[in-house]
N, C-alpha and C positions, 0 to 999 in steps of 0.2 A: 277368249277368256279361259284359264284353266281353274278344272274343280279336280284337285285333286283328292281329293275323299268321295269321290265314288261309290256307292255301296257295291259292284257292280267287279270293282276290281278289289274287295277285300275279304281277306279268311280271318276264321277266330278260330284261336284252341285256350283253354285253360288247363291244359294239361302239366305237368311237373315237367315236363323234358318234349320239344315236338323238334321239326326242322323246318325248315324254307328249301321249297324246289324250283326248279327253272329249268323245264323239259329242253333237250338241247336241239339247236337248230336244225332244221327250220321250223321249230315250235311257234304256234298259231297262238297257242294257251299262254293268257298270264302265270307269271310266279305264283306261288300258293303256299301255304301254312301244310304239313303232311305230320302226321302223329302216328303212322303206322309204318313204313316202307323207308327204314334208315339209311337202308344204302342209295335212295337219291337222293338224301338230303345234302345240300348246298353248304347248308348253315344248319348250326344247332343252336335253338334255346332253352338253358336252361334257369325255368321259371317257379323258382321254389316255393313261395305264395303261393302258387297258382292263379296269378291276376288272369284274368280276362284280357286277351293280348289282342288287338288286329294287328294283321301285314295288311298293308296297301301296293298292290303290285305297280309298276309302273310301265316295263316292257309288256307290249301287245295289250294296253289297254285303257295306257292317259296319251291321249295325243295332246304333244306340247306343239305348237306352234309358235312362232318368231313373227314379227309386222318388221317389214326394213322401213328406211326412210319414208318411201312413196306412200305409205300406210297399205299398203297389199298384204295377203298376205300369204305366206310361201309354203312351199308343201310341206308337211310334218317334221318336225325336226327330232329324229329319234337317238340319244347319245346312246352310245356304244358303254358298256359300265363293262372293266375287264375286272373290278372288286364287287360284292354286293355291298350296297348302302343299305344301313339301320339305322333307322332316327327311332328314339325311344324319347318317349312323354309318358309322363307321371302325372 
């Protein structure tokens, strides 16, 4: 089963302006929220409200798993993401 909401793999900033980093290979570390250190950031948000934002990392910290036919099931299935994915809820 996957729980993708983790607490485990999320950061929070309510800052006006932060980024998303993803330290580069062979990075151990999930993605993260950074509000300080622009030049790693990946991605910029900019969050004018200042809502209370989580990221939810995904690489190095939700193992998905796949069940084939036989119902086994098979080692980690990690995709490759050559874009970052942002899914935003309101």
């Amino acid at each position: 089963m996957l729980i993708f909401f983790e607490e485990k793999c999320r950061t929070y900033s309510n800052k006006k302006k932060f980024g998303i980093c993803d330290d580069p290979s062979p990075a151990k570390n999930p993605a993260y929220i950074d509000e300080a250190c622009g030049e790693k950031w990946i991605a910029v948000v900019i969050n004018e409200d200042r809502h209370l934002v989580s990221f939810t990392a995904i690489d190095n910290c939700i193992e998905i798993k796949k069940i084939d036919n036989s119902g086994e099931i098979e080692p980690p299935f990690r995709p490759k993401l050559s874009h970052p994915v942002l899914i935003l809820q309101s």
